[in-house]
N, C-alpha and C positions, 0 to 999 in steps of 0.2 A: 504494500500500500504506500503511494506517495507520500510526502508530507503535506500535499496542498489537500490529496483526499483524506487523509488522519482529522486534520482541520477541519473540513469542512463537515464528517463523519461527529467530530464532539461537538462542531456546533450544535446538529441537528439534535444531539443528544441533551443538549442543555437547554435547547427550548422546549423538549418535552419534559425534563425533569420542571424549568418552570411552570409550564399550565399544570402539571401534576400536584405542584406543591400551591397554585396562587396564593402567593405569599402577601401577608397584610405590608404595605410601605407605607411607613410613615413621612410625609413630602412637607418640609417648609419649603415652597419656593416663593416665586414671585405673583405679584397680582395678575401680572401679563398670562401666564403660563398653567395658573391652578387648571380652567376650564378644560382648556385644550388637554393639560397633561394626564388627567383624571381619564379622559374618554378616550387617549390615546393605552393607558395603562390597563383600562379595561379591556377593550379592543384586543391586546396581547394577550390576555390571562390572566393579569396580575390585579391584585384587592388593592387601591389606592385609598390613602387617608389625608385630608388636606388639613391639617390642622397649624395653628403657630403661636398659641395665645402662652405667653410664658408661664404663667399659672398650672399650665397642663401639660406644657410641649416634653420635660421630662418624663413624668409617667408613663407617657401613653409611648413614649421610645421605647420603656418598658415594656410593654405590651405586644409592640409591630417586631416585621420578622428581619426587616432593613431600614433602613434610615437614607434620605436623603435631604441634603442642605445647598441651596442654592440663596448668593445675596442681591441678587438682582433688585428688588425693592427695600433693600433692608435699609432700618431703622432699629434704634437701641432697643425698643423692649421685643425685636424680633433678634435679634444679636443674640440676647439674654436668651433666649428660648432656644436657638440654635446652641451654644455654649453647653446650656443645659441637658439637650438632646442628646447631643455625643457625647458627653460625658454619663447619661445614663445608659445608653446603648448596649454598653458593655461587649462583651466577644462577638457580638452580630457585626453584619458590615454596614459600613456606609458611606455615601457616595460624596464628596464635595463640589461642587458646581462654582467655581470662583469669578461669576460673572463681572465684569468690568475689572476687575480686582486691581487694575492698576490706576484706574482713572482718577480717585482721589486717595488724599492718607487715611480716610477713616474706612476704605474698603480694605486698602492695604495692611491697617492695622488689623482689623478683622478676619483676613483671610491669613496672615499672620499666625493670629490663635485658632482658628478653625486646624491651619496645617499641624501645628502643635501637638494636635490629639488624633494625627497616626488616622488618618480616614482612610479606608479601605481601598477607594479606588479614587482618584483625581479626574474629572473629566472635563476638557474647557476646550476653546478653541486654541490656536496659536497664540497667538497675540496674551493670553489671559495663563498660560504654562507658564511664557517667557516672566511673567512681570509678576507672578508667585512664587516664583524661583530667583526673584531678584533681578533679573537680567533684563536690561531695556528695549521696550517693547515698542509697536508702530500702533496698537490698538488703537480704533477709534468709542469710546465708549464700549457697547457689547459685542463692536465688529471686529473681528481681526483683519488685521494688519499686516499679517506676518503669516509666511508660507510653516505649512505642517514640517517641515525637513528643515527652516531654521530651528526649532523648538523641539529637536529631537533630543540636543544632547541635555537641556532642560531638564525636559521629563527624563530621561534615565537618571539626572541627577536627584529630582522628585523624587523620585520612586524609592531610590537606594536611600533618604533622609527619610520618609517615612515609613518605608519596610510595606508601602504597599503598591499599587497601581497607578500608571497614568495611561493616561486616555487623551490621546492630541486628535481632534475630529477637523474635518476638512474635506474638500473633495476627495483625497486619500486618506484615510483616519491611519494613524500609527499608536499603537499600544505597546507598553513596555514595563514588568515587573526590575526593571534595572539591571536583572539576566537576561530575560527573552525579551523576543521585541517581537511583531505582527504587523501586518500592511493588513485594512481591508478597503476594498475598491467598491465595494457596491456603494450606490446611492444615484440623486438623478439632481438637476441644476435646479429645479424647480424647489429643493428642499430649504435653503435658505432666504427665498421667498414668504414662507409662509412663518410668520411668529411663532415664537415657543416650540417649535420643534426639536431644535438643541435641549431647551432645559428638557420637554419632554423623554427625551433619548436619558437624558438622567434618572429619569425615574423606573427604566427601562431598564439599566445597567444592574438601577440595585437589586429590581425585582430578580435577575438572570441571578446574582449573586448568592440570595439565601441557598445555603447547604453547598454548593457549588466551588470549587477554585476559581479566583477572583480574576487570574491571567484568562483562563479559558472563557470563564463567562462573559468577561467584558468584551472579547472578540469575538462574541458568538453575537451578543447581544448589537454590536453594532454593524454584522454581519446581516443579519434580521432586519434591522431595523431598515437602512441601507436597501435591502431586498424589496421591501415592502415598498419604497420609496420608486423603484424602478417599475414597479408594476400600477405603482400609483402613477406614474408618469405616460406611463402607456395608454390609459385608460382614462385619462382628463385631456380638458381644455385649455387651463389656466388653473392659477392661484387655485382658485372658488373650488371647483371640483374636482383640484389634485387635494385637500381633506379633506371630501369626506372617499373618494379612492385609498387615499391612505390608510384610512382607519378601517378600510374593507379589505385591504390588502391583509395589514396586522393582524386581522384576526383568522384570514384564509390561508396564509402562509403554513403548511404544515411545518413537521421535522424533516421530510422525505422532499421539499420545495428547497429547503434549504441546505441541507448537504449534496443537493445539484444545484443551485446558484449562488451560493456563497463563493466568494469571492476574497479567498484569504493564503496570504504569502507569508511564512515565516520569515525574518531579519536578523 
C-alpha cells in the first residue's frame, strides 16, 4: 500500500470513527461564525455547543468531549471564559483558532496565554501561524497575507513548543506534529468566499479529534472538509448556493468518498 493510499485509507477511517462517536464540542467562537459553524458541524456528525458566558464556559468544558477556542470577536469576559475552558478541559483536546492574532496587542496578549496551555491542535491561516509564533506577518486583519510555505517552518516550531498540532490552511493546507508534516490539496476557490468557513473547519478538526491521534485526525479532517468543498463547487452557482451544497456535500461524503478523493501527501 502507498503512503498516499495509507493516508487516505485513515482518513476515511476517522470520519467514520467520528459520526460513530458524535462527539459533544464545546465552541467559543465568534458572533460571525456560531450560525454557520453549528449547521456546518451538524451537517458532519458532530453535536455542536455554542456557548461562552464565563459563568459556565468552564463547567460545561467539563462536560463536552473537545473544546474549541476561537478570538475572532473577543472581548475580556469572553477571554475569561476561554482561559477558563482550557484550563478545565483537562486531557481532552482542543483546538485554538488564533484569528487576527496579530492585528493588535490585546489579541497578541491573548493568544499568548491561550498558546500557554499546550492546545491540542493550532489551526489559522498563514498570516495568523506567523504572528503566534512571533514572526512578522503581512496579515491583513482575519486575511492572510502570507503564503502557507512561508509559515511552514513557524508551525513546526508551534508545534515542537507546544507538544501538539498545527494546522497552516490555505489553498494547500500543511499540517505538522513538528515530526511529520502533510500537504492536503483538496478544496475549491469558492471557499474563502463564503464567511466563517475557516472558523467552521475549526470546529470540524476538534470534533475529528475526540478519541483519535490529533496528527491523523486533523489531516483527515481537512481532507473532508476540502472534499466536500469541491463537490460543493461542482454543484453551485455562486457564493448563495455553494452553502447550502456544502452542507449537503458534509453530510453525503461517506468514508469510502473519501479514501478515493482525499487528496493527501506526506512531507
Amino acid at each position: 500500500m502507498s503512503d498516499t493510499t495509507a493516508a487516505n485509507q485513515r482518513a476515511a477511517e476517522a470520519l467514520h470513527a467520528m459520526r460513530t462517536a458524535a462527539p459533544l464540542v464545546h465552541n467559543i467562537t465568534n458572533y460571525v461564525a456560531m450560525n454557520i459553524m453549528a449547521n456546518v458541524m451538524l451537517a458532519a456528525g458532530a453535536s455542536p455547543a455554542m456557548l461562552h458566558a464565563r459563568e459556565e464556559a468552564a463547567e460545561f468544558a467539563g462536560i463536552a468531549q473537545a473544546l474549541t477556542l476561537n478570538i475572532g470577536t473577543i472581548s475580556p469576559p469572553w477571554a475569561e471564559a476561554m482561559i477558563g475552558a482550557a484550563q478545565a478541559i483537562a486531557d481532552k483536546p482542543w483546538v485554538l483558532d488564533p484569528v487576527a492574532v496579530g492585528a493588535t496587542g490585546y489579541r497578541r496578549t491573548l493568544g499568548a496565554e491561550l498558546l500557554a496551555r499546550s492546545p491540542t491542535v493550532i489551526r489559522g491561516n498563514a498570516s495568523e501561524i506567523l504572528s503566534l509564533a512571533g514572526t512578522q506577518a503581512a496579515g491583513k486583519g482575519a486575511d492572510a497575507a502570507d503564503s502557507v510555505a512561508a509559515a511552514q517552518d513557524a508551525a513546526r516550531a508551534l508545534a515542537l513548543q507546544t507538544g501538539g498540532v498545527v494546522a497552516v490552511t490555505g489553498a494547500l493546507d500543511y499540517v505538522t506534529d513538528g515530526t511529520r508534516a502533510a500537504e492536503v490539496a483538496n478544496g475549491h476557490p469558492m471557499m474563502p468566499r463564503i464567511t466563517a468557513l475557516g472558523c467552521s473547519l475549526t470546529g470540524i478538526v476538534g470534533a475529528f479529534c475526540v478519541g483519535q491521534n490529533p496528527f491523523d485526525a486533523t489531516v483527515a479532517a481537512l481532507a473532508f472538509y476540502g472534499l466536500a468543498g469541491e463537490r460543493a463547487g461542482m454543484a453551485s452557482a455562486g457564493p448563495g448556493s455553494f452553502q447550502v451544497a456544502f452542507l449537503d456535500a458534509l453530510a453525503a461524503i461517506t468514508p469510502e468518498d473519501l479514501a478515493a478523493g482525499a487528496r493527501i501527501a506526506a512531507r
